[in-house]
mmJSON file of the N, C-alpha and C atoms, coordinates in Angstrom:
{"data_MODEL":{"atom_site":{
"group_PDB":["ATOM","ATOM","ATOM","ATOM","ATOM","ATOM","ATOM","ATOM","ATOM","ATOM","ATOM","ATOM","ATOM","ATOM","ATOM","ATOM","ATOM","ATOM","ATOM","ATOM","ATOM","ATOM","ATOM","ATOM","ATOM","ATOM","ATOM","ATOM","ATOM","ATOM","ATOM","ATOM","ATOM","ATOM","ATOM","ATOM","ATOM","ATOM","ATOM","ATOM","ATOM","ATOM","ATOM","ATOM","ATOM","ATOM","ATOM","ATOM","ATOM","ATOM","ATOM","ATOM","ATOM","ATOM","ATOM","ATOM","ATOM","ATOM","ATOM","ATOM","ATOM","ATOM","ATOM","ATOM","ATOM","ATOM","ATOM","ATOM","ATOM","ATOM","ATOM","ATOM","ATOM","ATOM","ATOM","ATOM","ATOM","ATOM","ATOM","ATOM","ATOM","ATOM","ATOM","ATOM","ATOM","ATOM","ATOM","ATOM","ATOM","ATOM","ATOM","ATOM","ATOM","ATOM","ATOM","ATOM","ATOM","ATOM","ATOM","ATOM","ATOM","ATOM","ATOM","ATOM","ATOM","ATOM","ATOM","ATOM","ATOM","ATOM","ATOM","ATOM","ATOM","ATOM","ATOM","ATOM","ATOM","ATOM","ATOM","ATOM","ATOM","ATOM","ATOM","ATOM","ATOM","ATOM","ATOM","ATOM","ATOM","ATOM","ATOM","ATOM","ATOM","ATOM","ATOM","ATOM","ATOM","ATOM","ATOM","ATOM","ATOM","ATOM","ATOM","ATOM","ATOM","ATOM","ATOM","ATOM","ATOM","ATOM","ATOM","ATOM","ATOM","ATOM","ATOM","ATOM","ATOM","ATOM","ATOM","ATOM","ATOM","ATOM","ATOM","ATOM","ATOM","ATOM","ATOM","ATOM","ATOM","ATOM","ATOM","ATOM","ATOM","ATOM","ATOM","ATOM","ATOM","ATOM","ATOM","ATOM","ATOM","ATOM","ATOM","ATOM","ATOM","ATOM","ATOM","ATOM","ATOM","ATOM","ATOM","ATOM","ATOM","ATOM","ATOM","ATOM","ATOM","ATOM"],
"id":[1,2,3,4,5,6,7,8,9,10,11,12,13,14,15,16,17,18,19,20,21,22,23,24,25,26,27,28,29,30,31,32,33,34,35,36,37,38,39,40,41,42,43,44,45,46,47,48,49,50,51,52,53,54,55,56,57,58,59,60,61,62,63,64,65,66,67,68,69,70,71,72,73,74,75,76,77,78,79,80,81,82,83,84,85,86,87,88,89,90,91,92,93,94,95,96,97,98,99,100,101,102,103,104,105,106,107,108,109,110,111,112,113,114,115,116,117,118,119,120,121,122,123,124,125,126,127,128,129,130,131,132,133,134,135,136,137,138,139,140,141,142,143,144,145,146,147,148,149,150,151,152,153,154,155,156,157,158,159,160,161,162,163,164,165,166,167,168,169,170,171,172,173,174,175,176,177,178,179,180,181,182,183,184,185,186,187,188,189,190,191,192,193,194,195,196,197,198],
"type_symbol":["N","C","C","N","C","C","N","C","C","N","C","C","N","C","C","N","C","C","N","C","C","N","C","C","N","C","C","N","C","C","N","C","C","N","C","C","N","C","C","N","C","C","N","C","C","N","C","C","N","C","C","N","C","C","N","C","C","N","C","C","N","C","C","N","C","C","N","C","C","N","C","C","N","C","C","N","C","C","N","C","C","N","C","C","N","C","C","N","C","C","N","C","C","N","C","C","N","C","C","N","C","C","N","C","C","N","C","C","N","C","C","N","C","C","N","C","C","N","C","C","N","C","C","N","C","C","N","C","C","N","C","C","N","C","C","N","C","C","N","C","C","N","C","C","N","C","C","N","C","C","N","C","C","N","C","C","N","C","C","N","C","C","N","C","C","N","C","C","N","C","C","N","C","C","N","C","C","N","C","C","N","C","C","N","C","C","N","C","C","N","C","C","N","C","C","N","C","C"],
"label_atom_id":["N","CA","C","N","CA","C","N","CA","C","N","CA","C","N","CA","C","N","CA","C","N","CA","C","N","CA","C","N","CA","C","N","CA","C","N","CA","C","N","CA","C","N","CA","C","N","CA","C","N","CA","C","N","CA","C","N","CA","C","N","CA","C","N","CA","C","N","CA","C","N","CA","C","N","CA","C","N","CA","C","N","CA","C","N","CA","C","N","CA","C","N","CA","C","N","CA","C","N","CA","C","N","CA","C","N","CA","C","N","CA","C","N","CA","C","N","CA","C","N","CA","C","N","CA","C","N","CA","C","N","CA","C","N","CA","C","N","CA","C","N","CA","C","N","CA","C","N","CA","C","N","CA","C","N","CA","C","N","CA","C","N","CA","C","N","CA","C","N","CA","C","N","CA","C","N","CA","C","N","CA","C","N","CA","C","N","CA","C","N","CA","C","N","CA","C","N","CA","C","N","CA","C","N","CA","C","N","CA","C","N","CA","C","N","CA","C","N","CA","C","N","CA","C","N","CA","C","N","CA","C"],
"label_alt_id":[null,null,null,null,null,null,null,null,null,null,null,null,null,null,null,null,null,null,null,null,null,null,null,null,null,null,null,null,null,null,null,null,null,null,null,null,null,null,null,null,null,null,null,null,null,null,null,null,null,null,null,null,null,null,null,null,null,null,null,null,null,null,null,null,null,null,null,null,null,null,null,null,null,null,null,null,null,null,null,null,null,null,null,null,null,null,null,null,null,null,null,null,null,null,null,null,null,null,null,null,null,null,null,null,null,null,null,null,null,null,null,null,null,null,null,null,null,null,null,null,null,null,null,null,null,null,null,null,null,null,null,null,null,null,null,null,null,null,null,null,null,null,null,null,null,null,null,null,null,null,null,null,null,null,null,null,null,null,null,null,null,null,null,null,null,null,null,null,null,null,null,null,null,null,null,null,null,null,null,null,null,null,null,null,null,null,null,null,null,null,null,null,null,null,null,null,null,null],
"label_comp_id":["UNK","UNK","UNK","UNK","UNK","UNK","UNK","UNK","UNK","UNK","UNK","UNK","UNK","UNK","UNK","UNK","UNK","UNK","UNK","UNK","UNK","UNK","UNK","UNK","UNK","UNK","UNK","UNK","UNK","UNK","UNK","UNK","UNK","UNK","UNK","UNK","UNK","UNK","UNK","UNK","UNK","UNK","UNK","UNK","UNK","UNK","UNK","UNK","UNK","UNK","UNK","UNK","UNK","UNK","UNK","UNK","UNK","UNK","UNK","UNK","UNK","UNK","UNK","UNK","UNK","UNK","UNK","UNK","UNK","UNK","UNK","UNK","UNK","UNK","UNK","UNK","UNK","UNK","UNK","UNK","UNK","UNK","UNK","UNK","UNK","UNK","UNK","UNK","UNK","UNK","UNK","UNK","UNK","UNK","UNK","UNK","UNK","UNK","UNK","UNK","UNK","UNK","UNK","UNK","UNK","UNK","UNK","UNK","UNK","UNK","UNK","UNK","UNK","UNK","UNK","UNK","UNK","UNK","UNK","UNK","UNK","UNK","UNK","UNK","UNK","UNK","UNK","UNK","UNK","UNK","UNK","UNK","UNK","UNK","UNK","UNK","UNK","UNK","UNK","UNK","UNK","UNK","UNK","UNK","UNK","UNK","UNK","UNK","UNK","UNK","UNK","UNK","UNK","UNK","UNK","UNK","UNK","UNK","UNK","UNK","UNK","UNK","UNK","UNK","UNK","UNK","UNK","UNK","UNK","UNK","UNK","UNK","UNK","UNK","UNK","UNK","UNK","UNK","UNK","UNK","UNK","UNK","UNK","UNK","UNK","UNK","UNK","UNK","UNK","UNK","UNK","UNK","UNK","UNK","UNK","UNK","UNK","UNK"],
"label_asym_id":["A","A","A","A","A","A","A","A","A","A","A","A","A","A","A","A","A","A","A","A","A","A","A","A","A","A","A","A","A","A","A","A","A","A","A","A","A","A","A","A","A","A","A","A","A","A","A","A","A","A","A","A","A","A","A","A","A","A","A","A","A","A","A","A","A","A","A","A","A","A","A","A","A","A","A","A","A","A","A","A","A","A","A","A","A","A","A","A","A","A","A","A","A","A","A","A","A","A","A","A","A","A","A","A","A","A","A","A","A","A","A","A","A","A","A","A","A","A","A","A","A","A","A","A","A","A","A","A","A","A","A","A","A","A","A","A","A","A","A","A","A","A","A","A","A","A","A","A","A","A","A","A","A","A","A","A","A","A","A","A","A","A","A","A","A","A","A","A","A","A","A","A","A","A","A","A","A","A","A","A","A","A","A","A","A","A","A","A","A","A","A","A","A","A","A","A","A","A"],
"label_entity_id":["1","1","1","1","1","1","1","1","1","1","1","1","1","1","1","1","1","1","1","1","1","1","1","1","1","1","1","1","1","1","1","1","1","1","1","1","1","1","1","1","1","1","1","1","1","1","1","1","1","1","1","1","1","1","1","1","1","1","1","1","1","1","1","1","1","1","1","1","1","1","1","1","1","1","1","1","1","1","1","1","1","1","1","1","1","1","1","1","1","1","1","1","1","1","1","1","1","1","1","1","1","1","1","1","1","1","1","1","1","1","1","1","1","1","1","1","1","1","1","1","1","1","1","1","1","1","1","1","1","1","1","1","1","1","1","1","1","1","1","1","1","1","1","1","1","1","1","1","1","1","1","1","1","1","1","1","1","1","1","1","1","1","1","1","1","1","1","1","1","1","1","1","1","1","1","1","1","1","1","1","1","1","1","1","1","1","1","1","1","1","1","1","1","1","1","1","1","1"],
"label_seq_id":[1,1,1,2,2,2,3,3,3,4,4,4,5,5,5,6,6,6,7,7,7,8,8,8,9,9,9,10,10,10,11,11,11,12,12,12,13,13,13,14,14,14,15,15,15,16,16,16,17,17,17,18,18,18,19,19,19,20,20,20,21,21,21,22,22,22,23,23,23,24,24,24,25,25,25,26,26,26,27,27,27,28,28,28,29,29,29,30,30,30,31,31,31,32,32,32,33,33,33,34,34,34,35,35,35,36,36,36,37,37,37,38,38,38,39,39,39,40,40,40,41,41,41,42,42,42,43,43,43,44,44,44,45,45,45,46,46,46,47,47,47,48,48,48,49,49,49,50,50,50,51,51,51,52,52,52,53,53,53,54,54,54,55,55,55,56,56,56,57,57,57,58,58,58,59,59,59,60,60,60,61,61,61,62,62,62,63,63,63,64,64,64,65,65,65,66,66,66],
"pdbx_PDB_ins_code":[null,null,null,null,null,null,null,null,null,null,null,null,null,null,null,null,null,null,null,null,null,null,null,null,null,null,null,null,null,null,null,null,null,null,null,null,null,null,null,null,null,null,null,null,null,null,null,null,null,null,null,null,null,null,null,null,null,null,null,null,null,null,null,null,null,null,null,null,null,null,null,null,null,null,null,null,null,null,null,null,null,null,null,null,null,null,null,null,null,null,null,null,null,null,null,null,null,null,null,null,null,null,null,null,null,null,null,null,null,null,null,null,null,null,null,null,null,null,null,null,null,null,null,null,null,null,null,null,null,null,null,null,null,null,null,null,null,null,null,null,null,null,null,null,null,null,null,null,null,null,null,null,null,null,null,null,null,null,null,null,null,null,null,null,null,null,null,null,null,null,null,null,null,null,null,null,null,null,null,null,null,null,null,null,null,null,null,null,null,null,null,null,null,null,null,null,null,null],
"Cartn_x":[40.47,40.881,41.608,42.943,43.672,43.451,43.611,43.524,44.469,43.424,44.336,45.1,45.816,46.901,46.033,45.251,44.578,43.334,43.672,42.055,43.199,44.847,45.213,45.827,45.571,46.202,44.874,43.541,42.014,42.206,42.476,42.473,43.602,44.86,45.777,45.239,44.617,43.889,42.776,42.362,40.691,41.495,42.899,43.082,43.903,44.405,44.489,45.431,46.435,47.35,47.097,48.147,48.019,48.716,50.019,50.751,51.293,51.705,51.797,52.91,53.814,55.456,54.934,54.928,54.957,55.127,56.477,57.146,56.399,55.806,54.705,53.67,52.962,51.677,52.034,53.077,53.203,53.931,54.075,54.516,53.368,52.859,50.945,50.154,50.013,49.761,50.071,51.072,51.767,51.291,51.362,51.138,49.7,48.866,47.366,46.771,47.644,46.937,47.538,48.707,49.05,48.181,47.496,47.308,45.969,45.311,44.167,44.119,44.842,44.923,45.144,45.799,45.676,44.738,44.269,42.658,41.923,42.081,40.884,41.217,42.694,42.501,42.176,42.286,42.11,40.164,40.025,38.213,38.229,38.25,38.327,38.319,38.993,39.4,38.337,38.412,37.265,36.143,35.719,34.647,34.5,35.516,35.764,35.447,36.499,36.51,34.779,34.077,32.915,32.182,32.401,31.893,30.743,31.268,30.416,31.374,30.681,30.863,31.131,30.237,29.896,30.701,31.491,32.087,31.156,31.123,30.242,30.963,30.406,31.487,31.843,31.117,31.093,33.163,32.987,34.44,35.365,35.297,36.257,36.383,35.976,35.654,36.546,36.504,37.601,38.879,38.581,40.431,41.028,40.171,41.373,41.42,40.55,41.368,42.572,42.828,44.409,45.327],
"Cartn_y":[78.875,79.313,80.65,80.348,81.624,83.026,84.294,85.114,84.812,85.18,85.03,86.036,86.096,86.539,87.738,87.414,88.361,88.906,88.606,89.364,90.937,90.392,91.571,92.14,91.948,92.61,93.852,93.257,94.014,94.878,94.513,95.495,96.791,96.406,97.624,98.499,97.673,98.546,99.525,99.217,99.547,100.912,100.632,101.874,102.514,102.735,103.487,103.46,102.355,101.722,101.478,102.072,101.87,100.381,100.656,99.38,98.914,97.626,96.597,95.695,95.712,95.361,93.592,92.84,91.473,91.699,91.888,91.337,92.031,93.655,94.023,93.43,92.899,91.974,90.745,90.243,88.752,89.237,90.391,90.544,91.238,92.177,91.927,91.011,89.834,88.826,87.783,88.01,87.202,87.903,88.802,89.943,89.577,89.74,89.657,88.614,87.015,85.998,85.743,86.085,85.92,86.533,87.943,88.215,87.704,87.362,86.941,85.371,84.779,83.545,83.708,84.341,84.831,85.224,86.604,87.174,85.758,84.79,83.315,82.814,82.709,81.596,82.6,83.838,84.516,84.4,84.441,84.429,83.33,81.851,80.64,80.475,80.643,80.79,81.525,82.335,83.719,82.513,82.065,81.453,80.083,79.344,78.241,78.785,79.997,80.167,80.415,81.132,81.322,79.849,78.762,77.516,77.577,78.4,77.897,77.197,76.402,75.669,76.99,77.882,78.721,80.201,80.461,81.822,82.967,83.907,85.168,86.235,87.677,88.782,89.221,88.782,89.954,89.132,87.809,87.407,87.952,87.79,88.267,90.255,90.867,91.926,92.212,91.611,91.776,90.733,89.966,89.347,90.214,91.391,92.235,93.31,93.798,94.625,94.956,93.73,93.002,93.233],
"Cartn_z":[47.831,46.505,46.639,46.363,46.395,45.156,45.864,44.937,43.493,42.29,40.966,40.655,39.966,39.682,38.461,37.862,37.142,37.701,38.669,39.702,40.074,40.638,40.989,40.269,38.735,37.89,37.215,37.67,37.529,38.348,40.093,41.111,40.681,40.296,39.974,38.919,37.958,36.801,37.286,38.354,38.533,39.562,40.1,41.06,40.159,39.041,38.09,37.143,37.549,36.361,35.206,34.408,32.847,32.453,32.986,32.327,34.238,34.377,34.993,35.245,35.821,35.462,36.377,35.689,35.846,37.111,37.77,39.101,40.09,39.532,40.793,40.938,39.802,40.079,40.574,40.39,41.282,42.636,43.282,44.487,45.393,44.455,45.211,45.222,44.634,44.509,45.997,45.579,47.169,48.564,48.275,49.534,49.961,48.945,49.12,49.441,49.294,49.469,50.813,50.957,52.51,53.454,53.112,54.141,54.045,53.187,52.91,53.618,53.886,54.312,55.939,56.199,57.497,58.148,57.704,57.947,58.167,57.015,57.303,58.457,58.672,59.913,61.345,61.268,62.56,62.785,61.227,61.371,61.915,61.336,62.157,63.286,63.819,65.505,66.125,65.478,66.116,66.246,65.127,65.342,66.308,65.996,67.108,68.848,68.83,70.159,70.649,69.501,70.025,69.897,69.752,69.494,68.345,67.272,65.79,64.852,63.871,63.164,61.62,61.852,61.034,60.742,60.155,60.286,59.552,60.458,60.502,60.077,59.643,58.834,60.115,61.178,62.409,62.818,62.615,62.932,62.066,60.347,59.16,59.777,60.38,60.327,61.83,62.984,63.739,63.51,62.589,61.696,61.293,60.689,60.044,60.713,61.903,62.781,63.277,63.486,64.016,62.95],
"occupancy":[1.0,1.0,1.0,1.0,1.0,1.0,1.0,1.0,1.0,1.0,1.0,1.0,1.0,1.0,1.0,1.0,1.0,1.0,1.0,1.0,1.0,1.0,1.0,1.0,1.0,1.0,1.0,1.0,1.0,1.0,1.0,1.0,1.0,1.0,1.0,1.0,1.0,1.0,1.0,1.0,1.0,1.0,1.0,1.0,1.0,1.0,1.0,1.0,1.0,1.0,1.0,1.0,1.0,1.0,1.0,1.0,1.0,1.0,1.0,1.0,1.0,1.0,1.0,1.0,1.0,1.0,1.0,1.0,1.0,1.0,1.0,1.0,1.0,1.0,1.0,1.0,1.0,1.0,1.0,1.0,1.0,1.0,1.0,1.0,1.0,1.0,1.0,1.0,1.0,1.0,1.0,1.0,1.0,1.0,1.0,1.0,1.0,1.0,1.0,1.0,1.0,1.0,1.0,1.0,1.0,1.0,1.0,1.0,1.0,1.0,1.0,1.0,1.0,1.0,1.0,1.0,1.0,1.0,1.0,1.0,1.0,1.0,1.0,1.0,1.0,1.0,1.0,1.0,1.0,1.0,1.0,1.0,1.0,1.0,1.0,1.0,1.0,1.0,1.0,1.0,1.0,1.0,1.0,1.0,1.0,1.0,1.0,1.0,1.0,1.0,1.0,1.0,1.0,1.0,1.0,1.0,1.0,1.0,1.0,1.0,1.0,1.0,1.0,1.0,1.0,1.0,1.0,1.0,1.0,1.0,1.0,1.0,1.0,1.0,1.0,1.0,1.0,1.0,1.0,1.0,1.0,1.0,1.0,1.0,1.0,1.0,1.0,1.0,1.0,1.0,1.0,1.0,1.0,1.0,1.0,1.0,1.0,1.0],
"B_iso_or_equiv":[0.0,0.0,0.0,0.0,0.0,0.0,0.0,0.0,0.0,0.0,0.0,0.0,0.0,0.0,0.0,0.0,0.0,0.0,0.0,0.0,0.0,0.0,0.0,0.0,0.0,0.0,0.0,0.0,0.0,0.0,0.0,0.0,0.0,0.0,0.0,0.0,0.0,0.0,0.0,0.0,0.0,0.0,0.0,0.0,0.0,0.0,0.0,0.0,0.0,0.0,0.0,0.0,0.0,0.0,0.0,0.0,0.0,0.0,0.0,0.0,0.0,0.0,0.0,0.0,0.0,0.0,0.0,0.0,0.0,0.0,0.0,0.0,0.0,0.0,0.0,0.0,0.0,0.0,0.0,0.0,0.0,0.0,0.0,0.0,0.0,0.0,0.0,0.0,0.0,0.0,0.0,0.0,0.0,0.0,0.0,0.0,0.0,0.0,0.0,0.0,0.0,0.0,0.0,0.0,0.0,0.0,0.0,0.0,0.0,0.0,0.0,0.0,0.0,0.0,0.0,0.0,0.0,0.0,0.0,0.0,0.0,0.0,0.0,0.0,0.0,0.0,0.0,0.0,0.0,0.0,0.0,0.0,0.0,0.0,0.0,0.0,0.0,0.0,0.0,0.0,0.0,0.0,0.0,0.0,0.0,0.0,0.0,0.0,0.0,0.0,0.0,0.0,0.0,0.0,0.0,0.0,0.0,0.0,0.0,0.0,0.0,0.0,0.0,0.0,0.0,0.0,0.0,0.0,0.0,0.0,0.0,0.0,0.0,0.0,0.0,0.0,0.0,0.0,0.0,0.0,0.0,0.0,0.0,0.0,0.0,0.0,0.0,0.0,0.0,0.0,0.0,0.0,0.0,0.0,0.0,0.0,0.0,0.0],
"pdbx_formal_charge":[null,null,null,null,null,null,null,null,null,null,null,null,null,null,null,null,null,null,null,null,null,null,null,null,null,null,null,null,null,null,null,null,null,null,null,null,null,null,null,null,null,null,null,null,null,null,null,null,null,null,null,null,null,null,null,null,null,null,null,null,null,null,null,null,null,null,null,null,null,null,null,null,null,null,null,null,null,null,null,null,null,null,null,null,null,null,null,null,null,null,null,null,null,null,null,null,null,null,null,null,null,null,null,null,null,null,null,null,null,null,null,null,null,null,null,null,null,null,null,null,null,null,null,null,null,null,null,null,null,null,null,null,null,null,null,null,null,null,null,null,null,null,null,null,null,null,null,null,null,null,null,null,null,null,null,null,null,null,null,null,null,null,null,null,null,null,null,null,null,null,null,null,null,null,null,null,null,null,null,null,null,null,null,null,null,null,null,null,null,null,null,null,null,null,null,null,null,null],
"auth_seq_id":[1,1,1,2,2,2,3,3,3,4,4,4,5,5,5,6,6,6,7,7,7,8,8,8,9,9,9,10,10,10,11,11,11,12,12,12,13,13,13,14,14,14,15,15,15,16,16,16,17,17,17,18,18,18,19,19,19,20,20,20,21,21,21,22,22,22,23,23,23,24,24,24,25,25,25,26,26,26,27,27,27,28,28,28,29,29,29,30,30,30,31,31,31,32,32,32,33,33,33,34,34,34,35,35,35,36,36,36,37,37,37,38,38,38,39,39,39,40,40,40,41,41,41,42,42,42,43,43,43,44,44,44,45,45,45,46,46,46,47,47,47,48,48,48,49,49,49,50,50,50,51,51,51,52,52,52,53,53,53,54,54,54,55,55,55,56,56,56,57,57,57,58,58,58,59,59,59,60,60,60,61,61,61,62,62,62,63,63,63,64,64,64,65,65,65,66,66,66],
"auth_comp_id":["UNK","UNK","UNK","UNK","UNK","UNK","UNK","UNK","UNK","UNK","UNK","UNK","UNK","UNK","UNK","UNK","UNK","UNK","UNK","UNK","UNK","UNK","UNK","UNK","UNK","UNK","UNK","UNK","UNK","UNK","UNK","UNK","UNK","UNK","UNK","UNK","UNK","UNK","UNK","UNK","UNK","UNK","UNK","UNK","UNK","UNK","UNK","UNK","UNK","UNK","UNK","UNK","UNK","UNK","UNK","UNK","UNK","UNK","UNK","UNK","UNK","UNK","UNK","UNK","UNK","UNK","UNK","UNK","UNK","UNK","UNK","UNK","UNK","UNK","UNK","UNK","UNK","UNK","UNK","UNK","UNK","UNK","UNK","UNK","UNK","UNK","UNK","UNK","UNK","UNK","UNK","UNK","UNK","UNK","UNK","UNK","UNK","UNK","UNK","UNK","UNK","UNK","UNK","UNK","UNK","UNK","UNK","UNK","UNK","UNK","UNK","UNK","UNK","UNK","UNK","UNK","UNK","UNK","UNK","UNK","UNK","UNK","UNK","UNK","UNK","UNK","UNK","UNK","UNK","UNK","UNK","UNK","UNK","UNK","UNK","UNK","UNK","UNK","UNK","UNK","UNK","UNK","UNK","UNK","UNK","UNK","UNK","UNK","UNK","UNK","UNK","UNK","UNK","UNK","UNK","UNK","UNK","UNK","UNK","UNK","UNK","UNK","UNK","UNK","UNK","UNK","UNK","UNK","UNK","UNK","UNK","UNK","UNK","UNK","UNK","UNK","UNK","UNK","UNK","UNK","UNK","UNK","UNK","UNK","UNK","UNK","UNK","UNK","UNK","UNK","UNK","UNK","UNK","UNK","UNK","UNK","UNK","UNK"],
"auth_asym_id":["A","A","A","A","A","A","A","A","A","A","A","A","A","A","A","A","A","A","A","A","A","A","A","A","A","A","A","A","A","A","A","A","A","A","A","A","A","A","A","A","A","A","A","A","A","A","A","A","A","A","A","A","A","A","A","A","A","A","A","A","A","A","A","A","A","A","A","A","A","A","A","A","A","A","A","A","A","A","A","A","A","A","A","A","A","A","A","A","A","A","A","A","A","A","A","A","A","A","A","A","A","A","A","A","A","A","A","A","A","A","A","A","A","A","A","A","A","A","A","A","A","A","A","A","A","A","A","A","A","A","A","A","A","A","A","A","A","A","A","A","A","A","A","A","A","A","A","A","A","A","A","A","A","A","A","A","A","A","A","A","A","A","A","A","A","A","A","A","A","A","A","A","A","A","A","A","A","A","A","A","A","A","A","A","A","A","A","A","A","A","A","A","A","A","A","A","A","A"],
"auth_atom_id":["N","CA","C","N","CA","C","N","CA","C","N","CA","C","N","CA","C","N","CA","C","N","CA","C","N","CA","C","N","CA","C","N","CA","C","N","CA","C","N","CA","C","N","CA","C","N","CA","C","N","CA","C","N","CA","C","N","CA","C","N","CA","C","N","CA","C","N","CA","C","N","CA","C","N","CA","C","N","CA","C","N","CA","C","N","CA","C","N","CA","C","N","CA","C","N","CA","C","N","CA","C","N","CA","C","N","CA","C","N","CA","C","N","CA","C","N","CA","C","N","CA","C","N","CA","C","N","CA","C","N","CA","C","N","CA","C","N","CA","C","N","CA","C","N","CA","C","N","CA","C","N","CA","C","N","CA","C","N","CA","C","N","CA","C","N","CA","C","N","CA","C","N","CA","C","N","CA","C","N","CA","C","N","CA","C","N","CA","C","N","CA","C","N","CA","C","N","CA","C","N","CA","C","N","CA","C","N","CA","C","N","CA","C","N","CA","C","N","CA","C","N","CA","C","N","CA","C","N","CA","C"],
"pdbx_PDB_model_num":[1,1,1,1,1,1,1,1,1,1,1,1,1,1,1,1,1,1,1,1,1,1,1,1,1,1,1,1,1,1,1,1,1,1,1,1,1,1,1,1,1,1,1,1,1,1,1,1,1,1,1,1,1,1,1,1,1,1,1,1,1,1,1,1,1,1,1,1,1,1,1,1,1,1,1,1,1,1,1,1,1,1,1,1,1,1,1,1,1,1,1,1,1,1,1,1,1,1,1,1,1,1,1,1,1,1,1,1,1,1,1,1,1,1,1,1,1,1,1,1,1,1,1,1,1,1,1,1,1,1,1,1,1,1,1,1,1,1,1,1,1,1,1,1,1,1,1,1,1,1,1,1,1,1,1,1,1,1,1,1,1,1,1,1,1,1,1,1,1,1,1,1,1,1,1,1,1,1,1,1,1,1,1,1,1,1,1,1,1,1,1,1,1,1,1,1,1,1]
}}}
């Protein structure tokens, strides 16, 4: 389930935005699920390579080292 589009329109609010220009929230939007989808498949792997079925934070946590 990809990040919503009004989850990162909460996150800009919550870091201190008043008002919100459409095209920046749908270009953080994009930004965030890419990398967010990425980060997953590096956890994946992480975990494969270690032969679990199961992904651990200890894997999500060196995905985004990288």
């Amino acid at each position: 389930m990809p990040i919503s589009c009004a989850t990162v329109k909460k996150i800009l609010k919550e870091a201190g935005a008043e008002r919100i220009n459409k095209e920046a929230a749908s270009t953080l939007h994009k930004y965030l699920n890419m990398i967010a989808l990425s980060s997953a498949k590096k956890a994946v792997a992480l975990a494969k390579h270690a032969k679990r079925k199961t992904v651990e934070a200890s894997d999500i946590k060196l995905a985004i080292k990288d």
